[in-house]
RODO-2510 file (C-alpha; in nm, 4 decimals, decimal comma):
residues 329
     n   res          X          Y          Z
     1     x     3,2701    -0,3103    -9,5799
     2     x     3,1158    -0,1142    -9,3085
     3     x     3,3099     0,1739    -9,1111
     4     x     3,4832     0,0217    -8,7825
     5     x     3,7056     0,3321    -8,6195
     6     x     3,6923     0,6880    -8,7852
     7     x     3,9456     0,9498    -8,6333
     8     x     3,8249     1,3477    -8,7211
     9     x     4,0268     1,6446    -8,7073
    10     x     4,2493     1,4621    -8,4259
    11     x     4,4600     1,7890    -8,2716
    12     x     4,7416     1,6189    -8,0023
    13     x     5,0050     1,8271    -7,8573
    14     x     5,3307     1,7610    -7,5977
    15     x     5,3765     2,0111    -7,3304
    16     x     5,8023     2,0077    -7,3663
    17     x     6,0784     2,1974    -7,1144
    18     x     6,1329     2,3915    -7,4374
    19     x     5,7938     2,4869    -7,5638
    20     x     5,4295     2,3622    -7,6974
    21     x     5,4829     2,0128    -7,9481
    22     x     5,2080     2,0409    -8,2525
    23     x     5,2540     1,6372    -8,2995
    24     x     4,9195     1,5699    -8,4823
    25     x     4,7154     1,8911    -8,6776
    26     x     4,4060     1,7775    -8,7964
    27     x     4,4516     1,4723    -8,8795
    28     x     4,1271     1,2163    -9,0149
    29     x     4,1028     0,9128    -9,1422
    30     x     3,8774     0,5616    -9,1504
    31     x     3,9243     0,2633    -9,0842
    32     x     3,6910    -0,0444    -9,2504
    33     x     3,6146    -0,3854    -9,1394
    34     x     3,8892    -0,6348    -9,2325
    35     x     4,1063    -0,3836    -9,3748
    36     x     4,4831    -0,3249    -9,3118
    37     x     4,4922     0,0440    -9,3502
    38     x     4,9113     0,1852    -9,3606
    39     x     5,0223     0,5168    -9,1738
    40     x     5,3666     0,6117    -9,3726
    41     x     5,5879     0,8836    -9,2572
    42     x     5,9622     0,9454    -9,0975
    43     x     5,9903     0,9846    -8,7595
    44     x     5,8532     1,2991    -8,6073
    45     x     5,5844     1,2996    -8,8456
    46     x     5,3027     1,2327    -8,6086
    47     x     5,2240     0,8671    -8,6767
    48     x     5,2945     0,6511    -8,3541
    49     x     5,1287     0,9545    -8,1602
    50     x     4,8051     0,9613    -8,3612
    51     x     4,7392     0,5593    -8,2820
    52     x     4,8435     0,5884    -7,9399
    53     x     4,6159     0,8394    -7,8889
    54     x     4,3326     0,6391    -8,0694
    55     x     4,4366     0,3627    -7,7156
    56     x     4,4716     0,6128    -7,4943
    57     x     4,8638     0,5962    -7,4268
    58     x     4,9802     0,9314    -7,4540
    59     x     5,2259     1,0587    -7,2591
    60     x     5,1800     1,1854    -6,9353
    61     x     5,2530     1,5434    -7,1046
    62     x     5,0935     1,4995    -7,4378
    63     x     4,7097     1,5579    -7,4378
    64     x     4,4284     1,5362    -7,7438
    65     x     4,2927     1,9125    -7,7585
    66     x     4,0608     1,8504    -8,0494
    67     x     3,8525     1,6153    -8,2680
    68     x     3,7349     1,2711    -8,2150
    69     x     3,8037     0,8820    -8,1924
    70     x     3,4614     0,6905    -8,3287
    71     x     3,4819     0,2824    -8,2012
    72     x     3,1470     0,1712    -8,3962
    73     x     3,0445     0,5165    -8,2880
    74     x     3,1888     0,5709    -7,8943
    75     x     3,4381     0,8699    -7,8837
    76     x     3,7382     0,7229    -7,7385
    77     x     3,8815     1,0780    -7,6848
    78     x     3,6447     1,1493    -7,4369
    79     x     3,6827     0,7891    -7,2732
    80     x     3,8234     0,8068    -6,8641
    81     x     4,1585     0,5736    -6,8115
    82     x     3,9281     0,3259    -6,6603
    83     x     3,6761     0,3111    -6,9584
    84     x     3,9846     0,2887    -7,2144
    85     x     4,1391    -0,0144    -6,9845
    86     x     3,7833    -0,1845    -7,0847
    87     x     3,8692    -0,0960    -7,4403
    88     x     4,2447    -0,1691    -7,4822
    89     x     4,2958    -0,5590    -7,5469
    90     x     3,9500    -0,6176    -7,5862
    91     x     3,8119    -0,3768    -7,9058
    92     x     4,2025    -0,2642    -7,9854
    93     x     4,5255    -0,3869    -7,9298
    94     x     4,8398    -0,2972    -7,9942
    95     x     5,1842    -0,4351    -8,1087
    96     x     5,4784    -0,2432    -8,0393
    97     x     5,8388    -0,1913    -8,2104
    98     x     6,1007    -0,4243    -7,9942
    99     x     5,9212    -0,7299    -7,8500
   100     x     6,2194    -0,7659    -7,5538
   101     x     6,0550    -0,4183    -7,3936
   102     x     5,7138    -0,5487    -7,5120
   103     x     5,7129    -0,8761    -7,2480
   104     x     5,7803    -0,8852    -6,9165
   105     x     6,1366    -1,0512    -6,8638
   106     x     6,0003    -1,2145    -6,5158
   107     x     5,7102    -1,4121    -6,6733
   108     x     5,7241    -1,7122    -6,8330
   109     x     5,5759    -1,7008    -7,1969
   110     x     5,1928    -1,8691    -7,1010
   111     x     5,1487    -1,6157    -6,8270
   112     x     5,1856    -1,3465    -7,0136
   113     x     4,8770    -1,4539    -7,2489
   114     x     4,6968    -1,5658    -6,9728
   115     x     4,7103    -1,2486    -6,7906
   116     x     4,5645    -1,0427    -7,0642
   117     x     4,2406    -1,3290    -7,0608
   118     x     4,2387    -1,3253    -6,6585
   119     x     4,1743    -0,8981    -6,7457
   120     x     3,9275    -0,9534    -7,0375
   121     x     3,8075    -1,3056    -7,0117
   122     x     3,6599    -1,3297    -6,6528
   123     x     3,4051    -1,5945    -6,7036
   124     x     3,7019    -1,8197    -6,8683
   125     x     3,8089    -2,0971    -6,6210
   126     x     4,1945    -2,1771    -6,5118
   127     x     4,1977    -2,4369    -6,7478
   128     x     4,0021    -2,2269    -7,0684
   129     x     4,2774    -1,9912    -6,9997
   130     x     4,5692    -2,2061    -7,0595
   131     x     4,4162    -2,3973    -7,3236
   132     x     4,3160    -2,0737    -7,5189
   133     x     4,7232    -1,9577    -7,4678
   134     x     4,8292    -2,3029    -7,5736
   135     x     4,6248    -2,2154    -7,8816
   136     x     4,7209    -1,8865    -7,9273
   137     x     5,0885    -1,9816    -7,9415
   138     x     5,0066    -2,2485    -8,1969
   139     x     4,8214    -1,9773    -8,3839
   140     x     5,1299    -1,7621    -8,4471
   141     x     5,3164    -2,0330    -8,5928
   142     x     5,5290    -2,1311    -8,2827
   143     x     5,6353    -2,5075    -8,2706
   144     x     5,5908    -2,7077    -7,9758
   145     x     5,3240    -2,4977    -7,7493
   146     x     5,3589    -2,7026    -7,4523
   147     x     5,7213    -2,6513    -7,4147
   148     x     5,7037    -2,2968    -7,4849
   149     x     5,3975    -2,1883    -7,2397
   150     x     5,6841    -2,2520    -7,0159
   151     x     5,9768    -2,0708    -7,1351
   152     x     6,0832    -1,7033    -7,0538
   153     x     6,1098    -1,4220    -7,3563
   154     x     6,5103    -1,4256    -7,2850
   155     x     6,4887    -1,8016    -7,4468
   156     x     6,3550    -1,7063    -7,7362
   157     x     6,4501    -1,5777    -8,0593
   158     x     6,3631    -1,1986    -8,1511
   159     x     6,1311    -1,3400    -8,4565
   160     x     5,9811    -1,6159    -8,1986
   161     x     5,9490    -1,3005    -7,9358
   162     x     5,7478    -1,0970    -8,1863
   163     x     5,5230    -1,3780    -8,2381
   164     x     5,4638    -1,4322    -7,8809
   165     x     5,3809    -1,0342    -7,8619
   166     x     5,1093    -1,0881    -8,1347
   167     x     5,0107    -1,3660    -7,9685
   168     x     4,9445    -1,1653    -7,6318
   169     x     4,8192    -0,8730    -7,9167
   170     x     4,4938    -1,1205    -8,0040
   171     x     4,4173    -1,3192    -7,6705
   172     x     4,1130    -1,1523    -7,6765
   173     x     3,9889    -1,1547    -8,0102
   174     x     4,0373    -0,7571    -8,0689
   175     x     3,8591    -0,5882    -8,3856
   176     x     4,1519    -0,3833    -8,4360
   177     x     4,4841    -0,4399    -8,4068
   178     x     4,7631    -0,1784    -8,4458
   179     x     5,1323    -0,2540    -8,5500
   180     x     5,3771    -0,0106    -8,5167
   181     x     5,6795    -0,0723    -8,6401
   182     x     5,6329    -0,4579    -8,6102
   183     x     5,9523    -0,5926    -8,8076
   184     x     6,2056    -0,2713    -8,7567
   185     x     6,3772    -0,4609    -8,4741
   186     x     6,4546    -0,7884    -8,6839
   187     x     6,6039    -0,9124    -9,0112
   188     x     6,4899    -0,8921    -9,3628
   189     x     6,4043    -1,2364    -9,3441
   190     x     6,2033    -1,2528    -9,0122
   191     x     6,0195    -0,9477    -9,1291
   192     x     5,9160    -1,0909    -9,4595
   193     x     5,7987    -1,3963    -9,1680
   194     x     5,5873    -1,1495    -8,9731
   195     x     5,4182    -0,9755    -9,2865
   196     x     5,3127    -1,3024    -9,3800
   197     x     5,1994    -1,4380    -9,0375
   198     x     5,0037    -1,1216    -8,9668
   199     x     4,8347    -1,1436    -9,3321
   200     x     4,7378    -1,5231    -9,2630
   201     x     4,5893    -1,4336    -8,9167
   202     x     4,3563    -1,1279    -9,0657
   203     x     4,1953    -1,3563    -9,3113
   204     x     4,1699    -1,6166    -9,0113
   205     x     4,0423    -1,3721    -8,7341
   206     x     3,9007    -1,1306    -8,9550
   207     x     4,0274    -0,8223    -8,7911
   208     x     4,1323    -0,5079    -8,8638
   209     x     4,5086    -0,3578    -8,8799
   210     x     4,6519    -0,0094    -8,8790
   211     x     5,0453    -0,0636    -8,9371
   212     x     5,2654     0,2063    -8,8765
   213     x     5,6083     0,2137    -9,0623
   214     x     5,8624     0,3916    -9,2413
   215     x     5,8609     0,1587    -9,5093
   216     x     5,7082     0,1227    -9,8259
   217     x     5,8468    -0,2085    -9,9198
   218     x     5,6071    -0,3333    -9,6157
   219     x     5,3114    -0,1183    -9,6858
   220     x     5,3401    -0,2690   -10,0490
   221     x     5,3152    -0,6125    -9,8969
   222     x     5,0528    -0,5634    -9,6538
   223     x     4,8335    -0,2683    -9,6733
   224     x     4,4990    -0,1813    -9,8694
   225     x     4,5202     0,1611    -9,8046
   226     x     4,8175     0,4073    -9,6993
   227     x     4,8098     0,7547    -9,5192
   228     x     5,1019     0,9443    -9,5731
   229     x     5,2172     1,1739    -9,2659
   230     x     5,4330     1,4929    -9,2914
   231     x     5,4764     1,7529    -9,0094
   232     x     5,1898     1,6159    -8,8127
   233     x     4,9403     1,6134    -9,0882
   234     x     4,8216     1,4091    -9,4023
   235     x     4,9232     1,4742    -9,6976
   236     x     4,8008     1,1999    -9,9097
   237     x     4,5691     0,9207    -9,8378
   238     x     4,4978     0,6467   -10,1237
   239     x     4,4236     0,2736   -10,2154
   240     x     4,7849     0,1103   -10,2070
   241     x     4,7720     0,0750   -10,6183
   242     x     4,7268     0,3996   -10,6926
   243     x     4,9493     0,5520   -10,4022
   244     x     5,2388     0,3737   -10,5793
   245     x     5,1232     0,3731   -10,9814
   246     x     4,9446     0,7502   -10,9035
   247     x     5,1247     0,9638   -10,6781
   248     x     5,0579     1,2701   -10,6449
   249     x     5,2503     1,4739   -10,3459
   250     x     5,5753     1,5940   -10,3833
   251     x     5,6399     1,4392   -10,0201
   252     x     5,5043     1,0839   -10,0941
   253     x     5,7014     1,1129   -10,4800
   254     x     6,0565     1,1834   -10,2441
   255     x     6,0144     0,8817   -10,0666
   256     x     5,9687     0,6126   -10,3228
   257     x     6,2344     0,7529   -10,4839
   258     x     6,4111     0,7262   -10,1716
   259     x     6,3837     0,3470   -10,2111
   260     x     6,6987     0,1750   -10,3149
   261     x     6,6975    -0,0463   -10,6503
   262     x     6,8241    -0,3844   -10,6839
   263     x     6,8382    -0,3257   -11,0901
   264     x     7,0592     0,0311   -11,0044
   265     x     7,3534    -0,1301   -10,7397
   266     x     7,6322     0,1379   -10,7137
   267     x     7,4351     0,4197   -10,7406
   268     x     7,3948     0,6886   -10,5233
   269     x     7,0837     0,6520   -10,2828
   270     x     6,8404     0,9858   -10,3188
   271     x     6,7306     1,1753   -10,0810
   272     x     6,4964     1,4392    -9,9954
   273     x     6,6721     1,7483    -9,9067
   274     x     6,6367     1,9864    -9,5757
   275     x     6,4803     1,8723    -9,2420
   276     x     6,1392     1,8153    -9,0804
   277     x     5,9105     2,1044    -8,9703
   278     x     5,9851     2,2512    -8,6363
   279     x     5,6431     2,1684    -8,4693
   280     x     5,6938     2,3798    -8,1873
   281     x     5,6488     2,5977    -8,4775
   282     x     5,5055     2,4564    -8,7587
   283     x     5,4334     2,6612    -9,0786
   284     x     5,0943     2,8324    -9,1612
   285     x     5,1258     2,7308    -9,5005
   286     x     5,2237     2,3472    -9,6790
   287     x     5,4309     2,1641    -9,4254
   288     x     5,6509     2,0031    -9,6983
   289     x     5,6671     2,3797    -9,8867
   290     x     6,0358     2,4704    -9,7123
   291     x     6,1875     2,0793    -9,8864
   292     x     5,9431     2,0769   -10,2006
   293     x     6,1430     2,1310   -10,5458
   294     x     5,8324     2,3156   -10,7290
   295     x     5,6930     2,5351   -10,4386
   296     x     5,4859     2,8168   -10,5058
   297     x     5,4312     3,1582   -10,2712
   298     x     5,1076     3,0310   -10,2185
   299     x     5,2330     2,6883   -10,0565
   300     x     5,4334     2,8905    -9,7968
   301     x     5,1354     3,1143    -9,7228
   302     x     4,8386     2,9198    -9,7069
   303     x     4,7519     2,5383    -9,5778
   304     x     4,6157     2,3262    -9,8862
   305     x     4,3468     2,2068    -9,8260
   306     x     4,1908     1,8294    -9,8537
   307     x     4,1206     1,7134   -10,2469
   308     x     3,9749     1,4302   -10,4190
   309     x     4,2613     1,3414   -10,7280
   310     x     4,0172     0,9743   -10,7788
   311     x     3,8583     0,7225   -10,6567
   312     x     3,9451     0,7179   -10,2513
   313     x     4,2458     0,9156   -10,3223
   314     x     4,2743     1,2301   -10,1112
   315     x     4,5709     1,4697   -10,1389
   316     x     4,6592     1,8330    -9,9856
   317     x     4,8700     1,9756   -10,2188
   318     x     4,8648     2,3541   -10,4386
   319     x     4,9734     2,1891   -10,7234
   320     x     4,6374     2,0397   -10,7800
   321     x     4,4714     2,3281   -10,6761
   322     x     4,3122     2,5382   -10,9527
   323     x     4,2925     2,8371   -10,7162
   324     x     4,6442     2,8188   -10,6668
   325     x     4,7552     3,0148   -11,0040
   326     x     4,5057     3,2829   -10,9038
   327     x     4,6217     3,2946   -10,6125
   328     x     4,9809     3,3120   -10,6847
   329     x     4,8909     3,6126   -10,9308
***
């Protein structure tokens, strides 16, 4: 599969009342052609920033103040508003966490998809348009297009309004499409819904997805590949196999342990002790060194740097480090 987006050494920080925000610190990754790629991490950790800034939707006081966004090649991170509007619903698109904030309340389902063609989709006719919504809705696995091209988001269901948002997410055909936190806003079983509908339509469309969550169980049903995020950074990047059969951070270990077990009912849930890195102040060495149960002097001191543990399976971690005895000594 050939490389579609590739993110280097992406530096993003929010101006607060209180002080500088380090939200992403060096963070790369890939992304291939028709490949779901997961970003994994609690909240705080950097991940919804990093993809908005690969669309351009930072906030008005967070800016990118290093590295790059490659599209096939074009550095996003140096693309004006106006270029990225060009770019955003085209190339990427992006689904968001609560599909009631998502759609407009005032326009009626059909409109909403048809305003994202009348954007893109110039050379589309009236009549194109409508058809192409009608199809999009049938796409997503909503009954009865007709009747629902008409109908408002408030007369929907929350599953139904998600679909509609993916719907709107694909009007134009995009090569990627980014998720975050698709399902957190419904049940169990609409999620379980979603997952599925958004595997069907990659093998249908044939486009890319980077899903953002804070959940493995999802990543295990939908991902090829996971990045795990900690304090703004990476911390372990591998096929979805071996991040669960292979771990190998301390960080990434805590949180599938974190995962409660139908076969162990009663028991008590485990956590990972402490809190979060203070980014206004991150640490110069490991950012998971002050909540990690076999830290070494060295982890505290020092950042770890990037290593290859197998095949496509990065980590940044002292404990595979053979420098990190001599440098403990």
């Amino acid at each position: 599969m050939s490389r579609l987006l590739e993110v280097n050494q992406l530096r993003v920080q929010i101006e607060t009342q209180h002080g500088t925000v380090q939200a992403v610190r060096g963070v790369s990754f890939h992304l291939d052609e028709q490949e779901t790629l997961a970003i994994v991490g609690e909240s705080g950790s950097g991940k919804s920033i990093s993809v908005k800034s690969i669309m351009g939707l930072l906030p008005k006081n967070g800016k990118i103040v290093e590295g790059s966004i490659l599209l096939e090649g074009k550095d996003l991170a140096k693309y004006s508003e106006r270029q990225m509007q060009s770019v955003r619903g085209s190339d990427i698109s992006m689904i968001f966490q609560d599909p009631m904030t998502s759609l407009n309340p005032t326009m009626t389902i059909g409109k909403q998809i048809v305003e994202v063609l009348k954007e893109h989709r110039r050379d589309m006719t009236k009549a194109q348009m409508k058809e192409r919504a009608l199809e999009l809705i049938s796409l997503v696995g909503i009954s009865n297009p007709e009747a629902r091209f008409d109908q408002y988001p408030h007369q929907l269901s929350g599953g139904m309004r998600q679909r509609v948002v993916i719907a709107v997410a694909l009007a134009c055909d995009p090569r990627i499409l980014i998720a975050d936190e698709p399902t957190t806003a419904l049940d169990v079983t609409i999620q379980a819904q979603i997952l599925d509908l958004m595997r069907d339509l990659q093998k249908k469309i044939k486009t890319s997805i980077i899903i953002i969550t804070h959940n493995l169980g999802v990543v295990a049903n939908i991902a090829d590949r996971v990045a795990v995020m900690y304090g703004g950074q990476l911390v372990e990047t591998a096929d979805v196999r071996d991040l669960f059969y292979e771990t190998a951070h301390p960080y990434t270990k805590g949180l599938l342990a974190s995962i409660p077990k139908a076969s162990e009912k009663g028991s008590e849930l485990t956590a990972i002790p402490g809190t979060p890195p203070d980014l206004m102040e991150p640490p110069k060495g490991c950012p998971f060194a002050a909540r990690c149960t076999k830290t070494m002097e060295v982890c505290r001191q020092y950042p770890p740097e990037d290593m290859l543990c197998g095949e496509n399976h990065h980590v940044r971690c002292w404990l595979l480090d053979e420098r990190a005895k001599a440098l403990r000594e």
